[in-house]
C-alpha positions in Angstrom: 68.0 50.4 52.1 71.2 51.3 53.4 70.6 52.7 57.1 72.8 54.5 59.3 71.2 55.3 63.0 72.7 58.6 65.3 71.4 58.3 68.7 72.3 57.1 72.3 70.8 55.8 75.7 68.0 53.1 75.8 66.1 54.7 73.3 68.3 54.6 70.5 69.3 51.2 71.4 65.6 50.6 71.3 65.5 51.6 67.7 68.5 49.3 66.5 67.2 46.2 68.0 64.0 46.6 66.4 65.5 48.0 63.2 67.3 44.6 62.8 64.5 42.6 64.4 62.4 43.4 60.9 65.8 42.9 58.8 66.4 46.5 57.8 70.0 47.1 56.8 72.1 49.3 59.3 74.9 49.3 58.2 76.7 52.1 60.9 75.7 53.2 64.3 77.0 56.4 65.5 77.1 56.6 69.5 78.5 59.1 72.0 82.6 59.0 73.2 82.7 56.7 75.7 82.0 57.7 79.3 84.8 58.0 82.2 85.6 54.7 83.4 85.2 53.1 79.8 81.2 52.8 80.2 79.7 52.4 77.2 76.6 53.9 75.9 73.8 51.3 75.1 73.7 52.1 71.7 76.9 51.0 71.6 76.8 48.1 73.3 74.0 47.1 71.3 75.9 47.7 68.1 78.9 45.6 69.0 76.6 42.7 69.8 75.3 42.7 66.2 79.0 43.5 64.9 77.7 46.8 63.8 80.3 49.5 62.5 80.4 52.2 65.2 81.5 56.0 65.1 82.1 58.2 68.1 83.3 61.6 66.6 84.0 63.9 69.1 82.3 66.8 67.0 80.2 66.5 63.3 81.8 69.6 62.4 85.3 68.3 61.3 85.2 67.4 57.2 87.4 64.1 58.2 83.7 62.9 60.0 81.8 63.6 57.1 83.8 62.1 54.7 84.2 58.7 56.6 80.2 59.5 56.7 80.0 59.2 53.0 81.8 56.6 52.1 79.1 54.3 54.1 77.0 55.5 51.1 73.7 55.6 53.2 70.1 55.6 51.6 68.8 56.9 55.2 69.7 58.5 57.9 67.7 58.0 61.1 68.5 60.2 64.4 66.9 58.5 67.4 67.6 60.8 71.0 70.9 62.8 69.3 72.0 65.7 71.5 74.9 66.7 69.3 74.9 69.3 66.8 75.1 68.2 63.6 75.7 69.9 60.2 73.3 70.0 57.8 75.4 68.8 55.5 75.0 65.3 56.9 71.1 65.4 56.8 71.3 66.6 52.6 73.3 63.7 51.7 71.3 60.0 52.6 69.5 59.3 49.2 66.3 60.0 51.1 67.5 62.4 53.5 67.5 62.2 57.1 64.6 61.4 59.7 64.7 62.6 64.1 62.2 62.0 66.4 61.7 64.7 68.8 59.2 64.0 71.9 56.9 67.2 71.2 53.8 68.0 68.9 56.1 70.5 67.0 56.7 73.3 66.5 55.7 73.2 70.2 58.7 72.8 72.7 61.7 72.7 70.6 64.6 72.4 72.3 66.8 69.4 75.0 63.5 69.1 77.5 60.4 69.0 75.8 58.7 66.8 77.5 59.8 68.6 80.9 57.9 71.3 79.5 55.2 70.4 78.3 54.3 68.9 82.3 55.3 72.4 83.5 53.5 74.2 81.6 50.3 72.7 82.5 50.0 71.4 79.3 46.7 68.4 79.1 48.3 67.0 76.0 51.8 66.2 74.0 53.2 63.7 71.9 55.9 63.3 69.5 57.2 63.8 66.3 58.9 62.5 63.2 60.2 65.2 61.2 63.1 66.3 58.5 66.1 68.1 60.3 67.6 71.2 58.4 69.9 72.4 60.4 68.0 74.5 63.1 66.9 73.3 66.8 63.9 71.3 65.8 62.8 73.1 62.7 62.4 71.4 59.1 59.3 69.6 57.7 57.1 67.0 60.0 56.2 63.5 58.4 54.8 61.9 61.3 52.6 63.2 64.6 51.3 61.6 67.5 49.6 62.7 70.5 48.7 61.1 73.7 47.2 62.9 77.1 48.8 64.4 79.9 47.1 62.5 83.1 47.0 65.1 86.2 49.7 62.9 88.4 51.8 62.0 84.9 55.7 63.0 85.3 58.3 63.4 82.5 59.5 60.0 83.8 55.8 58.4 83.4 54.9 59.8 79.7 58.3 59.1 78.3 59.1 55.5 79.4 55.0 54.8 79.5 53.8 56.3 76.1 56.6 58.3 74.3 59.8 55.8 74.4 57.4 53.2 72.9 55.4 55.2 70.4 58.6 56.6 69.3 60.0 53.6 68.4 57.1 52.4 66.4 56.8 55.7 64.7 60.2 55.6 63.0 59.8 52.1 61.4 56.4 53.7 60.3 58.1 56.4 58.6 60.7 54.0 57.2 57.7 52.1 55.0 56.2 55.6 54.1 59.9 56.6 52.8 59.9 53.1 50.8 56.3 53.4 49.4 57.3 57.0 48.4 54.2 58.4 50.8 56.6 60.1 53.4 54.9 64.0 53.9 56.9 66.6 54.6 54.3 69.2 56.1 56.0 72.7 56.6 55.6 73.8 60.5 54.3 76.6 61.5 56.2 79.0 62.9 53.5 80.9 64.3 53.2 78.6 66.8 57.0 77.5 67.5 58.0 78.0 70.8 61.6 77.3 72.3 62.6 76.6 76.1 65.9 76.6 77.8 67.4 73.1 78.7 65.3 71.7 82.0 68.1 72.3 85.2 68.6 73.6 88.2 68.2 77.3 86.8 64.0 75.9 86.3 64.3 73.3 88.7 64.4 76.0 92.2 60.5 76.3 93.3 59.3 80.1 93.5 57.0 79.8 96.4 55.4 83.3 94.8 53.5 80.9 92.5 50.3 79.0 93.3 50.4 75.1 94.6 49.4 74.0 90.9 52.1 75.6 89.1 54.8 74.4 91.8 52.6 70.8 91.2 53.6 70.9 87.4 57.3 72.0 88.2 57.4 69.6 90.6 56.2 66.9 88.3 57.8 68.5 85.2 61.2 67.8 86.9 60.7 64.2 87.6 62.8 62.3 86.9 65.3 64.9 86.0 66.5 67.5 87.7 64.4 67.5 90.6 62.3 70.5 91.8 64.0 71.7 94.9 63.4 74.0 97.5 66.0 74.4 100.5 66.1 73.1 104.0 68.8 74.3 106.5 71.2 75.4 103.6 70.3 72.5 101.6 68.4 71.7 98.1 65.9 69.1 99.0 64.5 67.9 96.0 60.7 66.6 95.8 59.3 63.6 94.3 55.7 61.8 94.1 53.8 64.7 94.7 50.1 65.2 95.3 47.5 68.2 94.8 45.4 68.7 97.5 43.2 72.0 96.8 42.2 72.7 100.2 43.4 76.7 101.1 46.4 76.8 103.7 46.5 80.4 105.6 50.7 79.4 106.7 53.6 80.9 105.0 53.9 79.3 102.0 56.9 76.6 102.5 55.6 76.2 105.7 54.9 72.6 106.8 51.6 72.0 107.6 51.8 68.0 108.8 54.6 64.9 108.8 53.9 61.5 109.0 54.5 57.9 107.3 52.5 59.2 104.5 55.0 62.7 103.9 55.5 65.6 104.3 52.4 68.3 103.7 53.7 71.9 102.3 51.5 75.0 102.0 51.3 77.1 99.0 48.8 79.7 97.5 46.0 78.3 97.2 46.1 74.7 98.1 49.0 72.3 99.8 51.5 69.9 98.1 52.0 66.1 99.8 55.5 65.2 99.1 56.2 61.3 99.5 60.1 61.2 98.8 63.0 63.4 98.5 66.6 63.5 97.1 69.5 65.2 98.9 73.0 65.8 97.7 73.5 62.6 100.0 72.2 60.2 97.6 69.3 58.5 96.1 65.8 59.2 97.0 64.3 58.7 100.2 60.6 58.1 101.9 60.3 62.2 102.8 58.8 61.2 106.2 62.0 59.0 106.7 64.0 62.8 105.9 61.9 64.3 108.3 63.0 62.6 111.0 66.5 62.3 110.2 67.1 66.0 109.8 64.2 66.9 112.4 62.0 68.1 110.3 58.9 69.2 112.2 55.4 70.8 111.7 56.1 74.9 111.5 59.4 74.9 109.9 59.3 76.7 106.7 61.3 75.2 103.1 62.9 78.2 101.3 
C-alpha cells in the first residue's frame, strides 16, 4: 500500500518512524515551509533521514500541488497533526481515501485546541479520534474512538504527551490493518452533538476573576502548556502554571493574594483559592512563582487584575 503521510511536529514524526518501523510503504511526506532561520520541522527531518520524498506547498489550494499529489499515485492518505487547509479534492483521490486523527471524542471539540477545551470545560473525560475528512473542520465519518479520563490536576500538556500522543499513534496503524482487512467503519457523527470552539489564545487565555476558583482552575490548566492563563501584575500578563484547588472560602477581593512563600503564591477567588507554583512573564521562561514574588515585590494584599 502506497502511503503518503501530511503532518508536522513530534507527532507526525512519531507516525513516520513507526510507519516504516512495521515496513509500510510511504512513499511522500508532506511537512510545513521551513521555519525562519532554516529550522526544519521534525517531520521533515525525519523524512530526509529515511530519504523520503518531501513536499512543502505553501497552500493545497493551487492545482500545480495536486497534480504533483497524483502522480505519487497513493493507495492512502494519512493526516497526522495537519493544521493546513486542505481541499477535498486531495482526501477523494487515495484508492482508500484519506484517514486524520483529531485528539477529541467527535463530534465533540472540533476545531485547532480540542484538548484545551475539553480541560476547560471541566470536562472528566476525552480521547481521540480516527475519522474520514470531507472537507469541513472535523466533520466526515469516524472509524476509530478512544477515550481515556481527565485526572483533576491533568493539563493539556499531561493528557497529550501522557495518553493522547501515544494512543494516537497506535490508533492509526490500527486503522491501517482495518483499511487492509476491508473492516475500516465509517460511522456518520452526530451532529446533534457537534460542538466547535475558537482556537485556544490569549483572547481565552485572560482569567475573569467574575468566575468561581474551579473554572479559573480548568482555564488555568486548560492553558498549560499553551498559551498560558494570565492575569496582570503592575501592567503585566503574568501567566500561571502548576496550579492547585484548594476549596476553603476566601472573603478577599478576588485576585487578592492571600499568602507567599517557597511553596507559591496563594490567590483568592469565589469560592475557594488557587496555589500557583510557577509563572511566565514576557521576560522569558517559566519561573518558581515565589522566586517572582520577590523579584517584583510581590506581597500578601496586593491584588492580580
Amino acid at each position: 500500500m502506497r502511503i503518503i503521510l501530511i503532518g508536522q511536529a513530534a507527532f507526525a514524526a512519531k507516525v513516520l518512524e513507526s510507519l516504516l518501523e512495521r515496513g509500510e510503504n510511504v512513499v511522500a511526506v508532506y511537512a510545513p515551509p521551513d521555519r525562519s532561520g532554516g529550522r526544519f520541522d521534525p517531520l521533515k527531518d525525519a523524512a530526509l533521514e529515511k530519504k523520503i520524498p518531501v513536499y512543502q506547498p505553501k497552500t493545497y489550494k493551487d492545482d500545480q500541488v495536486f497534480d504533483a499529489y497524483k502522480k505519487i499515485k497513493p493507495d492512502l492518505t494519512v493526516m497526522a497533526f495537519v493544521t493546513d487547509i486542505i481541499p477535498a479534492r486531495f482526501f477523494d483521490f487515495p484508492t482508500y481515501g484519506t484517514v486524520n486523527y483529531h485528539p477529541s471524542l467527535l463530534p465533540r471539540h472540533r476545531g485547532a485546541s480540542a484538548i484545551n477545551w475539553a480541560v476547560i470545560m471541566g470536562a472528566v473525560k476525552t480521547g481521540l479520534t480516527i475519522f474520514w475528512p470531507d472537507g469541513g473542520i472535523d466533520t466526515g465519518p469516524i472509524l476509530i474512538q478512544k477515550e481515556i479520563a481527565i485526572g483533576p490536576e491533568d493539563t493539556t500538556g499531561s493528557l497529550y504527551f501522557n495518553h493522547l500522543f501515544p494512543m494516537g499513534v497506535d490508533a492509526i496503524l490500527e486503522s491501517i490493518d482495518l483499511i487492509k482487512d476491508g473492516k475500516a467503519p465509517k460511522i456518520p457523527q452526530d451532529e446533534a452533538g457537534a460542538t466547535y470552539e475558537p482556537p485556544c489564545d490569549d483572547q481565552v487565555a485572560g482569567i475573569d476573576f467574575s468566575k468561581s476558583a474551579r473554572e479559573v482552575y480548568n482555564l488555568v490548566r486548560g492553558c498549560d502548556p499553551q498559551p498560558g492563563a494570565f492575569a496582570v501584575f503592575k501592567g503585566e500578563k503574568v501567566r500561571f502554571y502548576g496550579a492547585k484547588l484548594i476549596a476553603e472560602a476566601a472573603d478577599e477581593t478576588p485576585g487578592t493574594v492571600l499568602a507567599v512563600d517557597d511553596k507559591g503564591i496563594q490567590v483568592a477567588f469565589s469560592g475557594g483559592k488557587l496555589a500557583i507554583g510557577k509563572v511566565r512573564t514576557a521576560k522569558g521562561g517559566k519561573v518558581a512563582a515565589g522566586e517572582f514574588a520577590a523579584e517584583q515585590g510581590l506581597n500578601v494584599g496586593d491584588v492580580f487584575t
